[in-house]
N, C-alpha and C positions, 0 to 999 in steps of 0.2 A: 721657614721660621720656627713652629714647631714639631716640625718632622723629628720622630722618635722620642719626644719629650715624655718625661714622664709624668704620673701624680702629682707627682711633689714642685716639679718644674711648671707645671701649670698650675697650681696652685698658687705659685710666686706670684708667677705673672699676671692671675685675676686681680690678686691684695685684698680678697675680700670686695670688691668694685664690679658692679654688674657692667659699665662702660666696660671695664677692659675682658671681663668673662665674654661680652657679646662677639668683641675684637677675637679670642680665641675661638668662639662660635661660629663666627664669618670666614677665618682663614679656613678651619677644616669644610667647611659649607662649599667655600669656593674649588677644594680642591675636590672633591665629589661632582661637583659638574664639569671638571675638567677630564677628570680619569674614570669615573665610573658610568655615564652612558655613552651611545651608539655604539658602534660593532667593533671597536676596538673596547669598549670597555672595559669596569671586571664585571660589571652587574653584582654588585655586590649589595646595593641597596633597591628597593622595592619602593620605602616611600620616604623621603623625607622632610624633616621638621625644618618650615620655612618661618616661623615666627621669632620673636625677639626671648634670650633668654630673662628670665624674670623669676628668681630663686625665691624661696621664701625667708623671711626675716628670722632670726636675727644673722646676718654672715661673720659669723665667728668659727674659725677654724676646728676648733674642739666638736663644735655641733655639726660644723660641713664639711666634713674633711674630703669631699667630690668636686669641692666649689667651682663651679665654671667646665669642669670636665666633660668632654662630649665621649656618649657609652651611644653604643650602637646595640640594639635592641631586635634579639631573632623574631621570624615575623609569626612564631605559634605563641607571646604571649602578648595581653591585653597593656594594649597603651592608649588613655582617654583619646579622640581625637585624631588617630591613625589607624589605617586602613588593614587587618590582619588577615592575609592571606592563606597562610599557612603554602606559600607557593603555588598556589592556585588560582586560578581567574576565576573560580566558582565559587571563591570566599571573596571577589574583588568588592564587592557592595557592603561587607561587614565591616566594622567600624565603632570599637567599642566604647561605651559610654565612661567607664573606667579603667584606672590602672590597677595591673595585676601587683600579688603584696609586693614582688621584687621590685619593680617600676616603681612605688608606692615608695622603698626603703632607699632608693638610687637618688626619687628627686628630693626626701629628706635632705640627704645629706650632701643637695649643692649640685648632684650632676644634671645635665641637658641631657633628654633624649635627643641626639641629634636627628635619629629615624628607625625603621624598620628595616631589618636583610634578611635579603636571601637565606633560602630553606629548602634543602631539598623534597620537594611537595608531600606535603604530610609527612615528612621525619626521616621520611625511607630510603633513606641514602648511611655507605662509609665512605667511597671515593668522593663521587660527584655532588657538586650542589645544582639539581637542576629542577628546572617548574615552571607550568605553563603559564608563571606570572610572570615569567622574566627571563627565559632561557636558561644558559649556561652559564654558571660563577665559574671564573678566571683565576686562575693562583698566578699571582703576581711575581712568580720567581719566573715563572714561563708558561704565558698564557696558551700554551697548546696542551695543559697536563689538569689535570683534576688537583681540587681545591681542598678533599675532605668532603664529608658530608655527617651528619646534617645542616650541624652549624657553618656551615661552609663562609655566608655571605656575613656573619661576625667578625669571623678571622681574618675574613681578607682584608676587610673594614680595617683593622689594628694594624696588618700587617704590610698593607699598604698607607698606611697614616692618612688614614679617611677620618678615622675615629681616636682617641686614645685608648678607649678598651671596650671588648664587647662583652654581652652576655648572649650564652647559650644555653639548652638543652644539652642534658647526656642522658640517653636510654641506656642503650647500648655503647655507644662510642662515641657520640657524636660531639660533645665540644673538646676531645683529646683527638679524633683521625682530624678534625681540620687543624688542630694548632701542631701536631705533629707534621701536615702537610704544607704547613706556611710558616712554618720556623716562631713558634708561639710556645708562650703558656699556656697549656689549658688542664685546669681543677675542674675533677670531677670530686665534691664534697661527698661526704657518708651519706646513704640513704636517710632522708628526713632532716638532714638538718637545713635548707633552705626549703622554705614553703613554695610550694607549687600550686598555690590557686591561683586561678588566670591563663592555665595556659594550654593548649590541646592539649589532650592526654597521649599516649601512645602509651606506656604500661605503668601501670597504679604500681607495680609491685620495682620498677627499676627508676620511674622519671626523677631525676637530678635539677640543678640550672647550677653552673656556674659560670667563674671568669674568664674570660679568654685575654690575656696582656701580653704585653712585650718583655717584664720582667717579672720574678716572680713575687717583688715586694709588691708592683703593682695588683700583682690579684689577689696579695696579701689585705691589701687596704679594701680591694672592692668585695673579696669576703665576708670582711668583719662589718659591713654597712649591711651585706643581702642576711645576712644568714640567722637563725633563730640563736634565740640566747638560753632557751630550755630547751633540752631536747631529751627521746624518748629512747631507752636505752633495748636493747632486746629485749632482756628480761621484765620489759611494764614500766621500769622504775622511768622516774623525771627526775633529769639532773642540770644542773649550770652546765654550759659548754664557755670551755679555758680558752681565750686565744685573748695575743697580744701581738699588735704591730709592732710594736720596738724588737720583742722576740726576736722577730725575724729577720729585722732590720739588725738586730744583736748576735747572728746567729754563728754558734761558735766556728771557728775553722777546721776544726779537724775532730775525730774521736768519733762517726759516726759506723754503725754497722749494718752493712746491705748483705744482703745474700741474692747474689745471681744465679736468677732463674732458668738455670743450663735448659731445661727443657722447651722454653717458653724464648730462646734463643734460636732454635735452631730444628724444630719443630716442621714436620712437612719441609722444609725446603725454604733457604733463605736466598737473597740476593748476598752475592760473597762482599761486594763491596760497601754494602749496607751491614752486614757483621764486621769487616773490618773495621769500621767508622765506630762501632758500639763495643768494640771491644779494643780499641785505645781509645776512648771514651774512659773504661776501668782502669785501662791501666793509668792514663792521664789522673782520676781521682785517688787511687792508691800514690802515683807519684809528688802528688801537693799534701800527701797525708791526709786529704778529706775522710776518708773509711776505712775499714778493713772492707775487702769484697771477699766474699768465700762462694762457691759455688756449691747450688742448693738443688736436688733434685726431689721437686714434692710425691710427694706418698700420698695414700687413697684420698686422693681427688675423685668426684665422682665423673662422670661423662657430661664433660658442659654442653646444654644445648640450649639456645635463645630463644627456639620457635614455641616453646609452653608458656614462655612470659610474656606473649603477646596476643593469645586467644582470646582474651576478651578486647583485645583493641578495636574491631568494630563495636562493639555495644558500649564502649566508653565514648567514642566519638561521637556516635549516633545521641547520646546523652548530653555532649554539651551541643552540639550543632540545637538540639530542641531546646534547649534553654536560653542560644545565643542568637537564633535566627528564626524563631515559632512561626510556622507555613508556608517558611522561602522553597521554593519549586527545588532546590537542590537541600533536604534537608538532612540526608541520610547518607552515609559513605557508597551505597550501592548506590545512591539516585546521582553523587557525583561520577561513576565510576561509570553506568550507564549516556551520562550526560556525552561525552567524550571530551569533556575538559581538564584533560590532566595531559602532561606532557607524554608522549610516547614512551621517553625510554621508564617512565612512574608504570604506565598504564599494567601490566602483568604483574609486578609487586602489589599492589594496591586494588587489583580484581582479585585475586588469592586471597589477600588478609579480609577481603567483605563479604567471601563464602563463607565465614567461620563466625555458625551462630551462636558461638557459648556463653553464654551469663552468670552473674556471678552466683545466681540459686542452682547453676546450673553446670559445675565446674569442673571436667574431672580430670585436670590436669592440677588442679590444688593440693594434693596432699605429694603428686611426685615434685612441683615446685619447692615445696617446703624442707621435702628430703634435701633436694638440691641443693639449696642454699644451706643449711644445718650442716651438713656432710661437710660441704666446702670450707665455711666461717670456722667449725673445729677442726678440720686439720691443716689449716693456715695460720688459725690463733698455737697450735700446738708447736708449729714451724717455727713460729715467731720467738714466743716464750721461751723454747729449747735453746735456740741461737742468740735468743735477746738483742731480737734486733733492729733496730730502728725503719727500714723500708726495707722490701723486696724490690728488684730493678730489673728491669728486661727490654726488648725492642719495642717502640706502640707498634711500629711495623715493621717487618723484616722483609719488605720492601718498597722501593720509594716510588712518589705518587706513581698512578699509571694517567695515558694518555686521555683524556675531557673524553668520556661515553665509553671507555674501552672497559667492558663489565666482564672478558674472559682471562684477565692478565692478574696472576695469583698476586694479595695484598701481604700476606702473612700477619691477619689480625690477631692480637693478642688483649683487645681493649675487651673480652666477655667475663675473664676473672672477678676482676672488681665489680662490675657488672651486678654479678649474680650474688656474690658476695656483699655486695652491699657497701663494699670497703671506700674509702678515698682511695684516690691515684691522681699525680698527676703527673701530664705529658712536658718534659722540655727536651731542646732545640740541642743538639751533639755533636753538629756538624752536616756538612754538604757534598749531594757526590758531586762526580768528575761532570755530570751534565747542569750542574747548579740548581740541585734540589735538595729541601734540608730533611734532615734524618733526627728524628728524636727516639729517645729514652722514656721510660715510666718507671714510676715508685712510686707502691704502693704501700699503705698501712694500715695501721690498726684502726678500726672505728673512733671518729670522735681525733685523731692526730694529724688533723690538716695541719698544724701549727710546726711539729716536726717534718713534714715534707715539704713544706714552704721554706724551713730554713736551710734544710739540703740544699734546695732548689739554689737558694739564694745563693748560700755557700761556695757549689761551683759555677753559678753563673761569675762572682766575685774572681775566685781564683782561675778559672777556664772559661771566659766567654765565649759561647757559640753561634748564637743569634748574629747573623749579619744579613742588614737590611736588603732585600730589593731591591733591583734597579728599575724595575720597571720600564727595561726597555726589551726585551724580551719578546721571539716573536708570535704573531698573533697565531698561524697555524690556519687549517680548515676544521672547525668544533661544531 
């Protein structure tokens, strides 16, 4: 009934009437107990919202432009009244009294948490979404392959039409590897402009949250509800942040300029049939007139490396676990890590990242992070300016999922640019190989120009649609 419906088509069909938002609440409620437990599952959800929807007053479109929308909610932020594991049985007791600001700006404007997903335990995943809360998340193209990680159990949620849209986390990758991995949108915003209180930490200096949808007007609209309306520019200053939904909804057809990122193509070693698929992908957008693509090979880039922006990740954890759970027997990432409550294939990621005692009086990976980033942000801003160009575009991966647990089978991730950079990017859907698994694209920009890569996005989802749903008959495998 509403399989693949969008914002706007759910929104019809509420009319502003909590009877019929609760009817759209019941139909994806019901299919969640159909598809997402026992061993066929996707376990895509952890816990979900069994009460009545009941929005706040006044239901007028302009003010709720969510109205009735059910958003599926990763399980590292705080939602009043549901259980936050963060993928772990050793968070199962936690249970926070409030919603986090995102939560906070979602039920604003009309939507239902429908529940909390799947997370690969404590963050630490780009394939897999896996955690001793709940096993292994299932990608619903063919539940014998990995789903993305972290945000895994959002994606599938949309992408199997559990939810109409999820929110995630992005540190590193994590709400672009799953919606790359399930044929999704997923917006990773500019550092800082959606507020992060509420939610584990994994690194102060990368943690994002965005949308993860089916289309990109959809994560258009779920943007413009999460996201700050002042934001903080490098330089100190405080500035309005521009964005319009009709924008994007308006968004021109043609006259755009990408530069293809030759190196970030074809890098270590791609899958050939995952570069064919991305490269008539360009030529398909040069042939509808969407761009000019010109191919861009960057210049002093410094040596990306992710593992310096995560040194303080124990003593950031170990800081909210004491303010979220003051004298629980498991209070500390070491005392979960000694507990043996975390899923096996976590346990060695997650005993690594808890020997690492550095603090922030205590840093000495702070001034080479800052080179990092500086180095990076000017000679990409320089790329940009020179070419004048609207997004850079490349693989999210240059290859397609690997098999549920398989952690030796090369990804070819390309999601640590933006990353480190600080920049937006987001992941869409390009097409599918020969085994029926989808392949996405990224474009990235300038700080502060979600609004330009959403209308890209739009543009050729309009003239080239790629997204094709799941059948979700697919078979289950041994995981």
């Amino acid at each position: 009934m509403f399989a693949e419906a969008t914002i706007s088509e759910l929104c019809a069909s509420a009319s502003s009437k909590l009877g019929a938002a609760n009817a759209i609440l019941g139909w994806y409620r019901d299919r969640v107990k159909g598809l997402d437990g026992g061993d066929a599952g996707f376990h895509a959800f952890v816990s979900v919202f069994e009460g009545p929807y009941d929005a706040p007053a006044p239901h007028r479109v302009e003010e709720q432009p969510l109205f009735g929308v059910p958003v599926a909610i990763k399980d590292n932020m705080e939602v009043a009244g549901l259980p936050m594991t963060c993928g772990s049985v050793a968070l199962q007791d936690y249970v926070p009294e409030a919603d986090c600001v995102v939560v906070q700006r979602l039920k604003a404007a009309g939507a239902v948490v429908i529940g909390k997903t799947a997370m690969s335990e404590f963050a630490w995943g780009v394939t897999d979404t896996v955690g001793s809360a709940f096993g292994m998340t299932r990608n619903p193209y063919d539940r014998r392959y990995a789903c993305g990680g972290s945000s895994g159990g959002s994606a599938v949620a949309v992408s199997a039409n559990l939810a109409a849209v999820g929110i995630g986390t992005d540190t590193g990758c994590s709400v672009r590897a799953p919606a790359a991995m399930t044929g999704l949108v997923g917006l990773r915003p500019t550092f800082g402009l959606v507020d992060v209180q509420g939610i584990m930490p994994m690194s102060r200096f990368m943690d994002t949250i965005g949308p993860l949808a089916r289309t990109a007007l959809d994560a258009a609209k779920v943007l413009k509800v999460i996201a700050n309306t002042r934001v903080e520019e490098a330089d100190g200053r405080t500035v309005d942040w521009q964005f319009c939904v009709d924008a994007v909804r308006r968004a021109p057809s043609h006259g755009y300029r990408l530069a293809n990122l030759a190196a970030l193509s074809n890098a270590n070693g791609s899958d050939p049939e995952v570069l064919q698929i991305y490269e008539t992908f360009l030529d398909q957008v040069e042939a509808h007139d969407l761009a000019d693509v010109a191919p861009l090979t960057p210049t002093a880039w410094p040596t990306l490396d992710l593992r310096p922006w995560y040194r303080l990740y124990r003593h950031d954890v170990d800081s909210y676990l004491a303010r979220a759970r003051p004298g629980h027997p498991c209070n500390t990432l070491g005392e979960i890590v000694v507990s043996g409550l975390v899923h096996p294939l976590q346990a060695d990621a997650l005993k690594g990242w808890a020997s690492i005692d550095d603090t922030p009086s205590d840093d000495p990976f702070a001034t080479h992070r800052t080179s990092m980033r500086v180095s990076l942000r000017n000679a990409l801003k320089k790329d940009f300016d020179h070419h004048r160009l609207d997004a850079m575009v490349f693989p999210t991966f240059r290859y397609a999922a690997p098999l549920s647990g398989d952690r030796r089978s090369p990804t070819g991730n390309n999601n640590s640019v933006a990353s480190i950079a600080g920049f937006p990017a987001i992941s869409i859907p390009i097409g599918i190989t020969s085994a029926g698994l989808p392949v996405s694209a990224q474009l990235m920009g300038l700080p502060w120009s979600e609004q330009r890569l959403l209308q890209i996005a739009h543009a050729v989802e309009v003239a080239i649609p790629h997204r094709r749903s799941p059948t979700l008959s697919g078979p289950l495998g041994s995981v």
